[in-house]
C-alpha positions as CSV (number, residue, x, y, z in Angstrom):
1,X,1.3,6.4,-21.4
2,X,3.7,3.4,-20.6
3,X,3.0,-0.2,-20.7
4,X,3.7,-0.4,-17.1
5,X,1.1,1.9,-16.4
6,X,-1.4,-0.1,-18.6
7,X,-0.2,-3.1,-16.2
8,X,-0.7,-2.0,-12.9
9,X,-3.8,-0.2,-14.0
10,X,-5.6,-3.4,-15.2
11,X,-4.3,-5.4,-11.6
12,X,-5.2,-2.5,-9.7
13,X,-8.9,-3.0,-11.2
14,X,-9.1,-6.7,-10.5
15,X,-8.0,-6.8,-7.4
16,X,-10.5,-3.9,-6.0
17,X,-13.3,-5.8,-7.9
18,X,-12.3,-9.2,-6.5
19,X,-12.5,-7.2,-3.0
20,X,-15.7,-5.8,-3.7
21,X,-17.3,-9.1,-3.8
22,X,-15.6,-10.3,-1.3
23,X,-17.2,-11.1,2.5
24,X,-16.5,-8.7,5.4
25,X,-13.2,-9.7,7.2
26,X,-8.8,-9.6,7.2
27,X,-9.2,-11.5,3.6
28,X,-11.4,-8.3,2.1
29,X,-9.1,-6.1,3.7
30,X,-6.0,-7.3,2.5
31,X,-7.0,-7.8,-0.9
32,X,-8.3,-3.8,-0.7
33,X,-4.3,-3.3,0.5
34,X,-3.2,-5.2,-2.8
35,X,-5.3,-3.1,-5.2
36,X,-4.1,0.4,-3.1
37,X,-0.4,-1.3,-3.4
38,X,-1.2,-1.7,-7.7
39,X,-2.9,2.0,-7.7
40,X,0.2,3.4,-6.2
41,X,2.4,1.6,-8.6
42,X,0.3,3.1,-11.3
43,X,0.6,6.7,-10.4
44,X,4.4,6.6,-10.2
45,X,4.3,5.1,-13.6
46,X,2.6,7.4,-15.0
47,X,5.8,10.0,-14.0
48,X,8.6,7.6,-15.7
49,X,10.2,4.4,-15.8
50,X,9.3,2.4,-12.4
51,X,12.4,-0.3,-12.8
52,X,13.2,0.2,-8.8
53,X,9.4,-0.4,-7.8
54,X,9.4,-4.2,-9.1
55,X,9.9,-5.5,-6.0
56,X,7.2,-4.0,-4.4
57,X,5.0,-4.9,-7.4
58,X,6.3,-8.7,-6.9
59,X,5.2,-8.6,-3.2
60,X,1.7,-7.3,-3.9
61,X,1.6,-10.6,-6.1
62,X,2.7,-12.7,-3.8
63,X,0.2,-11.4,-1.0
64,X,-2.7,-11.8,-3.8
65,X,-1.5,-15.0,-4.3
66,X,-1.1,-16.0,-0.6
67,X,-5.3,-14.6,-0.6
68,X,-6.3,-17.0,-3.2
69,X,-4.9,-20.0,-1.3
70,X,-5.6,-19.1,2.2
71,X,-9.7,-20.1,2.4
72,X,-8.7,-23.6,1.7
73,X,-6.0,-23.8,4.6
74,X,-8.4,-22.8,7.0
75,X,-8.9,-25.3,10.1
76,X,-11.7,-24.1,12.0
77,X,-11.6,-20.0,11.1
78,X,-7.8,-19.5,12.0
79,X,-5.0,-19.6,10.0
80,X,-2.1,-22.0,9.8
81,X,0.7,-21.3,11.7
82,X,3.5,-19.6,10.7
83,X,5.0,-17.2,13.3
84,X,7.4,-19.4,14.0
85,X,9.5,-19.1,11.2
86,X,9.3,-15.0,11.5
87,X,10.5,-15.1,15.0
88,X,13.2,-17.6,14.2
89,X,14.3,-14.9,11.4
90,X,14.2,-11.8,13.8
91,X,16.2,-13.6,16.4
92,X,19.3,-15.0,13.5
C-alpha cells in the first residue's frame, strides 16, 4: 500500500463522516461529492503512482474548504453571489 492511498483513505473518511452529521440540504450533498471525489482518488492509488490526479485532489480541497466557510456567508438562506465572475470568464 502507498502513502497516497493511506491519504486519500483517511480524507475520504472525514469527509463522509462530517456529511453524515450534517443537516439535509446542497451543503450535505456536496460534502458527500467531496468524500466520493477522495474514495475515487483512493482506488486509483491503490493501482500506482497517482502524480496526474493532484489536481483533482487539490479541487476536492478547495470545495471542502469552500463548505466550511459557506454557513457563515449566508444572508438570509442564499448564497453570495458570484456568477458574475463565471459568466465574465465564459464570455473572455
Amino acid at each position: 500500500m502507498s502513502d497516497a492511498f493511506d491519504y486519500f483513505r483517511a480524507y475520504a473518511v472525514r469527509a463522509l463522516c462530517k456529511a453524515r452529521s450534517m443537516p439535509r440540504g446542497k451543503i450535505k450533498h456536496l460534502q458527500l461529492v467531496a468524500g466520493r471525489i477522495y474514495n475515487l482518488l483512493k482506488k486509483e492509488a491503490a493501482y500506482g503512482p497517482n502524480v496526474q490526479h493532484l489536481e483533482e485532489f487539490r479541487a476536492a480541497q478547495k470545495l471542502e474548504s469552500s463548505l466550511d466557510r459557506r454557513p457563515s456567508d449566508r444572508s438570509g438562506g442564499r448564497l453570495t453571489p458570484a456568477a458574475p465572475q463565471s459568466s465574465d470568464r465564459e464570455a473572455g
